[in-house]
C-alpha positions as CSV (number, residue, x, y, z in Angstrom):
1,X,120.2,-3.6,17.4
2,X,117.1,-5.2,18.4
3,X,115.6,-6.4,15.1
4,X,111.9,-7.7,14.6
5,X,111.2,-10.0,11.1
6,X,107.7,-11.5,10.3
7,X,107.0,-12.9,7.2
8,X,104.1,-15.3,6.2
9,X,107.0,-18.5,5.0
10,X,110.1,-19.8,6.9
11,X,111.3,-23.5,7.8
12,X,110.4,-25.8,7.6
13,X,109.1,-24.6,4.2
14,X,111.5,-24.5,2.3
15,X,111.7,-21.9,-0.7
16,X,114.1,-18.8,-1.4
17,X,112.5,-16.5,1.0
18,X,113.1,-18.8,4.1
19,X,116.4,-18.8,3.0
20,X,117.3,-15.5,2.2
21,X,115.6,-14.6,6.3
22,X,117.6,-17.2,7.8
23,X,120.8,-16.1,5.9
24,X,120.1,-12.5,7.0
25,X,119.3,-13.5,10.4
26,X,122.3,-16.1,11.1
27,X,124.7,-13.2,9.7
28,X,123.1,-10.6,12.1
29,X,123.1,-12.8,15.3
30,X,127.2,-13.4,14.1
31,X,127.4,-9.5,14.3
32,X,125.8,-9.1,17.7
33,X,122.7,-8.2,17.0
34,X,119.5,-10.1,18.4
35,X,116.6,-11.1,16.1
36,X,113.3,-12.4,16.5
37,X,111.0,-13.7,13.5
38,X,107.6,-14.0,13.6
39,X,106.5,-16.8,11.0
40,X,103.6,-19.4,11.1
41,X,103.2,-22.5,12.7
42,X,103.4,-25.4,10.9
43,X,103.2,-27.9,13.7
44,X,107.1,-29.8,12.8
45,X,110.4,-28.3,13.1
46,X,112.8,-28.0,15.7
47,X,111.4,-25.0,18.6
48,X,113.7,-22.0,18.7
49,X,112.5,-19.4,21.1
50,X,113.7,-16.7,19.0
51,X,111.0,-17.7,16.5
52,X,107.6,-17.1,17.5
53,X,104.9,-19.4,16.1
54,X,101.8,-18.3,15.3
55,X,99.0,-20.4,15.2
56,X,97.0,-20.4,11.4
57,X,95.4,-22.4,9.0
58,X,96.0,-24.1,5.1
59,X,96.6,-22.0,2.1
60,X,93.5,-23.2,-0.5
61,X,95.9,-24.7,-3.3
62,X,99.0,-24.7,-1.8
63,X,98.7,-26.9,1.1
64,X,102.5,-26.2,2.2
65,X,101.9,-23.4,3.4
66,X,100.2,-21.9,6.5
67,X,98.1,-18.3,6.7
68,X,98.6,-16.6,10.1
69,X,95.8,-15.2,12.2
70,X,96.2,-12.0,12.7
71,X,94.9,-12.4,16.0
72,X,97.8,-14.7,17.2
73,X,100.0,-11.5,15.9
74,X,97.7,-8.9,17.4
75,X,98.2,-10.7,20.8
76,X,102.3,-10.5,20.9
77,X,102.0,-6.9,20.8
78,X,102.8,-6.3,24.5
79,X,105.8,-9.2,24.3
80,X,106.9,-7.3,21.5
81,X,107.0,-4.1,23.7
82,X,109.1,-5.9,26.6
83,X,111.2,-6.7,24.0
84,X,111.9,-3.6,22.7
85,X,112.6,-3.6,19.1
86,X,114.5,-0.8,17.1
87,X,112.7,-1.9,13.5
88,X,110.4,-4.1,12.4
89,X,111.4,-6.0,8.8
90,X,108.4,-7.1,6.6
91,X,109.5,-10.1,4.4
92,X,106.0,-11.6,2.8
93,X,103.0,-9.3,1.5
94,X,100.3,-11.6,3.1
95,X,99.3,-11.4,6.6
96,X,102.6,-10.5,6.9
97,X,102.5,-7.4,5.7
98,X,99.3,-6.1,7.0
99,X,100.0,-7.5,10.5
100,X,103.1,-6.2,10.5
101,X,102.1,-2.5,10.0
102,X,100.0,-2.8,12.6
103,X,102.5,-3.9,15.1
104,X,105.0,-1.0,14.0
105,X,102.1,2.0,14.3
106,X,101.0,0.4,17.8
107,X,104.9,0.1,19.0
108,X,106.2,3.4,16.6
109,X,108.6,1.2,15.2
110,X,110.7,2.3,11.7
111,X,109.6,-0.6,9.1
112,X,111.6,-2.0,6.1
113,X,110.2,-4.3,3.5
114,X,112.0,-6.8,1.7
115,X,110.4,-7.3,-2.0
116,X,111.2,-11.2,-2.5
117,X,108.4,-12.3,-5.2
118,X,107.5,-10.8,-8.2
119,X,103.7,-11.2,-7.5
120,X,102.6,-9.9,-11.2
121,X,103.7,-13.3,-12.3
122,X,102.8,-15.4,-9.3
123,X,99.0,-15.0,-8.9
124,X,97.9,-15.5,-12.5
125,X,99.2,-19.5,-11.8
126,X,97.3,-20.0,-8.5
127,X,94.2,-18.0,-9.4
128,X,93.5,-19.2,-13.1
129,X,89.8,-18.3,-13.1
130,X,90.6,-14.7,-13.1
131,X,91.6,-13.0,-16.6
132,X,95.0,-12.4,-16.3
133,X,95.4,-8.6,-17.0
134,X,92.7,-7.8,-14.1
135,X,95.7,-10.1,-12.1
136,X,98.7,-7.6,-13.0
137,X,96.6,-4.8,-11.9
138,X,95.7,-6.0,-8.8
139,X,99.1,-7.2,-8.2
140,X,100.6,-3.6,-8.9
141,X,98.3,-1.7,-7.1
142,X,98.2,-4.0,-3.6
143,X,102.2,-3.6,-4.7
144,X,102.4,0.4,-4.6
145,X,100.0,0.5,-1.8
146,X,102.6,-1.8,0.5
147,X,105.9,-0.2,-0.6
148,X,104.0,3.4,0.8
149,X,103.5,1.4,4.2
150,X,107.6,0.9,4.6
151,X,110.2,3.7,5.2
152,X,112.8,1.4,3.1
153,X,111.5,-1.2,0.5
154,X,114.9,-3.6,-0.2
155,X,114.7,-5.2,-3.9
156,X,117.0,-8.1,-4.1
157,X,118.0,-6.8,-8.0
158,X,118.2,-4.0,-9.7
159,X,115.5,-5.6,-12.1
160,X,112.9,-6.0,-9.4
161,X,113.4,-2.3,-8.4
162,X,113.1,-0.8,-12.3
163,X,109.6,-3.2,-12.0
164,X,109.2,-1.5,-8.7
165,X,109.3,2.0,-10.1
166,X,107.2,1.2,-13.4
167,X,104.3,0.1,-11.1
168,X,104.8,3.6,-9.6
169,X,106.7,3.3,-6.3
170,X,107.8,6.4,-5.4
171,X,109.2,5.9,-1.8
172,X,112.8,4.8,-1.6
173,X,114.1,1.5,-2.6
174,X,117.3,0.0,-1.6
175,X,119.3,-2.8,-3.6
176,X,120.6,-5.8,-1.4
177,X,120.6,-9.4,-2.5
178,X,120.9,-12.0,0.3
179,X,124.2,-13.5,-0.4
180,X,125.1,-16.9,0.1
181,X,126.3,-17.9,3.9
182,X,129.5,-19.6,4.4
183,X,128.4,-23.0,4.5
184,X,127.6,-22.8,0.9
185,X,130.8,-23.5,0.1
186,X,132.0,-26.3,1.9
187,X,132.6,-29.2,-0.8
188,X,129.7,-31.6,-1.2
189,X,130.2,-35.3,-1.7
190,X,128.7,-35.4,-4.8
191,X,129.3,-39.0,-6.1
192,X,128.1,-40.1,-2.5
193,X,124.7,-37.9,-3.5
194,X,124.6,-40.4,-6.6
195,X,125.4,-43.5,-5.1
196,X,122.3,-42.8,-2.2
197,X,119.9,-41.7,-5.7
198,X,121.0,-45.0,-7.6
199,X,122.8,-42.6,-10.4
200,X,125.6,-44.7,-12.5
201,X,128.7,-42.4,-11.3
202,X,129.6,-42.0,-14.9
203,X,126.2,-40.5,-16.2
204,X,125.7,-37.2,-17.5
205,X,123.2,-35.3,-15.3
206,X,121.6,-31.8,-15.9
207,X,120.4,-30.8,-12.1
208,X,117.4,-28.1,-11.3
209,X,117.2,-27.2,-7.6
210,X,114.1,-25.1,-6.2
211,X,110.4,-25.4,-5.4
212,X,108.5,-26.8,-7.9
213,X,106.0,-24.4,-8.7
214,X,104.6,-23.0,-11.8
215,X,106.2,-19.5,-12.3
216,X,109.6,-21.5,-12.1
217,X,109.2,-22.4,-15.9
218,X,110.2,-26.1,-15.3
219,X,108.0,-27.2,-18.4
220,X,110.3,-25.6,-20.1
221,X,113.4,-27.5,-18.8
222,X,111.1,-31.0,-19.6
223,X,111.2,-30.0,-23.3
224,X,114.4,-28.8,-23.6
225,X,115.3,-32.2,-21.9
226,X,113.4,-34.4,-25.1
227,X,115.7,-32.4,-27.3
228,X,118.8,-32.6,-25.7
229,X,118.1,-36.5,-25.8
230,X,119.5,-36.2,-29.3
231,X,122.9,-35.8,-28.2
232,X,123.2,-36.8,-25.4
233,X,121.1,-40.2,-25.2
234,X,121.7,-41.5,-21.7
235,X,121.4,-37.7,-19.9
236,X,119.7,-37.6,-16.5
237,X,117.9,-34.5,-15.4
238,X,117.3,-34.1,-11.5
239,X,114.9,-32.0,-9.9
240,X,115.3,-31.2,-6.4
241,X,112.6,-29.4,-4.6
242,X,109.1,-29.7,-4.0
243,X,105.3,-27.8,-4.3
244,X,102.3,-27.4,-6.1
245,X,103.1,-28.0,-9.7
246,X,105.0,-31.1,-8.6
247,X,102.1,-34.0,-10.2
248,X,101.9,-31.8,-13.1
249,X,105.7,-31.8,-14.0
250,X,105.3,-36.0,-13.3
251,X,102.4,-36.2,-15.8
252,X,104.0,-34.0,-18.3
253,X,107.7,-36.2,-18.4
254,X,105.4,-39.3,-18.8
255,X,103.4,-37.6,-21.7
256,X,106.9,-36.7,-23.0
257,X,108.5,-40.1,-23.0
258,X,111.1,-39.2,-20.8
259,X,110.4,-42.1,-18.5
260,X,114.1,-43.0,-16.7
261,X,115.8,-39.8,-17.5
262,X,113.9,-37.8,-15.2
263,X,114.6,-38.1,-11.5
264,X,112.5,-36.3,-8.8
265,X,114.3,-36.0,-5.6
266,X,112.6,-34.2,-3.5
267,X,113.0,-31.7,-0.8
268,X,116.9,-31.9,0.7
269,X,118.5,-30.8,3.8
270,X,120.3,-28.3,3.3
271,X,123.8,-28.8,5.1
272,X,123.9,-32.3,4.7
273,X,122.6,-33.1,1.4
274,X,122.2,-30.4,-0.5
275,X,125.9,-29.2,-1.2
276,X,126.1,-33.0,-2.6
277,X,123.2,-32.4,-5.3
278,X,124.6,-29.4,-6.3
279,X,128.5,-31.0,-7.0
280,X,126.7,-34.2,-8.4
281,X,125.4,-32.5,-11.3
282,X,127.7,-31.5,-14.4
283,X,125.6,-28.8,-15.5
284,X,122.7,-27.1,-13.1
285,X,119.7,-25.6,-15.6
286,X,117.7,-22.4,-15.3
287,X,114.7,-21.3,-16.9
288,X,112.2,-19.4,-14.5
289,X,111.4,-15.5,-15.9
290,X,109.9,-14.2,-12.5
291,X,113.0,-14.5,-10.2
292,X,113.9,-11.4,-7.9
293,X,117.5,-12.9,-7.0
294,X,117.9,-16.4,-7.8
295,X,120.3,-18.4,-4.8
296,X,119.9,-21.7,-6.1
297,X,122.2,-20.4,-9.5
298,X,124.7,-19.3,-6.5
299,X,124.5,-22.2,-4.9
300,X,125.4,-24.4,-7.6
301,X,128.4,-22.3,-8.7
302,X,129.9,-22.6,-4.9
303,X,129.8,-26.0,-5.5
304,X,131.6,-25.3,-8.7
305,X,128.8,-26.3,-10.7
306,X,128.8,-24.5,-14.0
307,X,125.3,-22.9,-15.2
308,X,123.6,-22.6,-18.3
309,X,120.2,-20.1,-18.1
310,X,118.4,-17.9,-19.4
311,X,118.9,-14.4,-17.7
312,X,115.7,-11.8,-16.9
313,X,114.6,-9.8,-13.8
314,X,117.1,-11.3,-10.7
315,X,119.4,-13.5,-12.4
316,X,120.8,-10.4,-14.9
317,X,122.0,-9.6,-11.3
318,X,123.4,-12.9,-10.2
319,X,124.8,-14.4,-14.2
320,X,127.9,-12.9,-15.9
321,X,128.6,-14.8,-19.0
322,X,131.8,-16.6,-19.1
323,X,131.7,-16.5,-14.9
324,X,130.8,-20.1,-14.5
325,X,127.9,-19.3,-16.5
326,X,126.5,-20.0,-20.4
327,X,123.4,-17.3,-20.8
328,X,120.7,-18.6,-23.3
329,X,117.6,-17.8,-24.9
330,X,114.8,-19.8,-23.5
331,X,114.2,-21.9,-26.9
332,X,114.4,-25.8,-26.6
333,X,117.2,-26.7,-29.3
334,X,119.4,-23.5,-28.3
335,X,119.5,-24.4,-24.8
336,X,119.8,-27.8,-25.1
337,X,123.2,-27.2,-27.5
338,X,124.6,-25.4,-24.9
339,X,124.2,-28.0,-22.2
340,X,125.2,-30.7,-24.7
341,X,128.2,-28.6,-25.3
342,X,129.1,-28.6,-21.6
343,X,128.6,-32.4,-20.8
344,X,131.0,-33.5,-23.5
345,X,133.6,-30.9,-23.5
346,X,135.3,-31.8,-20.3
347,X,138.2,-29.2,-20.4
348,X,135.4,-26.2,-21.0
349,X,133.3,-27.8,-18.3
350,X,136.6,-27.7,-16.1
351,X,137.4,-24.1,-16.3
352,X,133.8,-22.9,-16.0
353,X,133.6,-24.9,-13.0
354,X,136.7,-22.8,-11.7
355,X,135.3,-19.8,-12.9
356,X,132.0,-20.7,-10.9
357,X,133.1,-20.8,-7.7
358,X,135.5,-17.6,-8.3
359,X,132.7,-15.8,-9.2
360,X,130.3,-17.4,-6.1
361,X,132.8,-16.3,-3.8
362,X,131.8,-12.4,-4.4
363,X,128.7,-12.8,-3.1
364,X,129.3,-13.3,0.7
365,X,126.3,-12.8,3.0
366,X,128.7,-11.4,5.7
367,X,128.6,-8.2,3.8
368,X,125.0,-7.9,3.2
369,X,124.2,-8.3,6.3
370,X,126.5,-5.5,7.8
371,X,124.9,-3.8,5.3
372,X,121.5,-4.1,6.3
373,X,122.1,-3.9,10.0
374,X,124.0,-0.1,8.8
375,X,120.0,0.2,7.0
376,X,118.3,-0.6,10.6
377,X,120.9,1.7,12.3
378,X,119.9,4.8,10.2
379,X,116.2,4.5,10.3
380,X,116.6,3.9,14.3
381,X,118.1,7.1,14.5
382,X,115.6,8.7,12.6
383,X,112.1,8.6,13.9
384,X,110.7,11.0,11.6
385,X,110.4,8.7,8.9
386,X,108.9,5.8,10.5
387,X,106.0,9.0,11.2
388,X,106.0,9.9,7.7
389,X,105.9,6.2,6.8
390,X,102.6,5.7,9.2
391,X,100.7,8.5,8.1
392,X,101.2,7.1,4.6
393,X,99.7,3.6,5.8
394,X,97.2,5.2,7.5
395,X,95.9,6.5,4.4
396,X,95.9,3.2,2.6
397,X,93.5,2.1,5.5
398,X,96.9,0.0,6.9
């Protein structure tokens, strides 16, 4: 198969999606497939020439990130015929999304869309101006108009797909979650991780890893952080990751008095360092509400970090309780208790750790992938649906 990707985020910006595309895409080049990925130019990054750049400009508050011109797309479309794609695969619902169609009604390609954000809860944090029920409405009818454009919309849970149908998606909707790729669980060094960060090798640390923007619910972590303080006096909470709420979460541990027990890492490589943050922590905390997967809670547990969150939309997919995971309501002193009662129980620390990596070795990205490249197979060999699919987009005005 001959697989075509384009998606409005990838590396060097790091977040779940580039993840989940590169996971997907490393898995399908294993199983002899070849896959090319449209994503933007962000002028750093190693060149890989299955990875076409395209050239585009700053995202108005949220300065990581680059918005293609669809011109630069529109202008592949005869390199994109040489090449001869089977399907094309829709990952972002930007410029993305809209270029995208395009390409597949010029080239009469089958398209699939992956739904990776949970945009209800996205906009109202990047576009505060606008009252936020106007936001949901907007969000769920761009969101049903999209789906219509795709012969098969993926949902990484089952949560994001009964979302997906109460918006009124009617087309069909396949579950398939990304997976982790093997290198998750090669050990990491994580006492080497706190000897580079200047952590005491003895200290109890409570470890967040993801970008750090506002529908992640990291406040929430912050104040659940004063309050465990009472227990456990000399606990360290590390936050790995970077984005646009980043000075906020600074300002708001300063107004909190947490001073020294908050460390901000930054963005990590991901072979080299990350695996070490993950195994350096002794508990890895979770509070975001909008997730359509959650990797970084799989992550962790490879590492054989055990998990304590609260579990909505994605993560009721990834979290079993008692799997290397404690499932908590999101209040302050509740989930503080149960992270307290993780850091000085050592022997129930020990077996969730076991159980964690058990239960992270289930979800292998190998068998997604074959998965999905079975998806790409079936729509290949049926080019009355990627018909159906256009007329539907044409329509919308696609």
């Amino acid at each position: 198969m001959r697989v075509a990707m384009i998606s409005d985020v990838y590396f060097p910006r790091i977040n779940g999606v580039s993840t989940s595309i590169e996971t997907f895409r490393q898995d399908l080049l294993a199983l002899g497939h070849e896959v090319t990925l449209f994503a933007p130019d962000y002028g750093r990054g190693a060149a890989d020439p299955d990875v076409w750049r395209m050239a585009g400009r700053p995202v108005p508050r949220d300065p990581e990130d680059r918005l293609m011109r669809r011109r630069a797309i529109r202008d592949c479309t005869a390199r994109l015929a040489a090449w001869k794609a089977d399907v094309l695969h829709i990952h972002t619902p930007f410029i993305a999304q809209y270029a995208g169609i395009e390409l597949a009604r010029r080239l009469d390609l089958p398209v699939v869309t992956t739904y990776h954000t949970y945009f209800e809860h996205y906009f109202e944090h990047y576009v505060p101006f606008v009252p936020r029920s106007w936001l949901a409405a907007l969000a769920r009818r761009v969101t049903v108009s999209q789906c219509a454009a795709a012969d098969v919309v993926i949902s990484p849970s089952s949560a994001m797909r009964s979302a997906l149908r109460a918006y009124g998606v009617k087309g069909r909707i396949d579950i398939l979650p990304t997976g982790l790729g093997a290198s998750c669980y090669n050990p990491g060094d994580g006492q080497r991780f706190r000897a580079a960060h200047g952590i005491e090798a003895t200290r109890p640390v409570a470890l967040h890893v993801g970008r750090t923007a506002h529908e992640k619910n990291i406040d929430f972590l912050l104040r659940m952080l004063a309050a465990l303080r009472r227990r456990i006096p000399d606990v360290l909470l590390v936050v790995a990751g970077e984005g646009p709420a980043l000075p906020h979460l600074k300002n708001l541990a300063r107004s909190l008095g947490l001073g020294e027990c908050v460390r901000f890492v930054g963005y990590l490589e991901r072979t080299r360092e990350l695996p070490g943050c993950y195994a350096a922590g002794d508990v890895f905390v979770f509070s975001s509400r909008t997730e359509t997967q959650g990797l970084v809670l799989l992550e962790a547990m490879a590492q054989g970090t055990p998990v304590v969150s609260n579990a909505e939309m994605g993560t009721l997919d990834v979290l079993v309780a008692g799997r290397g995971a404690r499932i908590v309501p999101l209040e302050e002193a509740t989930f503080a208790g149960a992270v307290a009662d993780l850091m000085v129980n050592q022997r129930l620390r020990s077996d969730m750790s076991h159980a964690a990596r058990e239960h992270a070795l289930s979800w292998s990205s190998r068998a997604m992938a074959e998965r999905l490249a079975a998806l790409y197979r079936e729509l290949a060999a049926n080019p009355q649906a990627s018909d159906l699919a256009h007329k539907i987009a044409a329509t919308h005005g696609i």
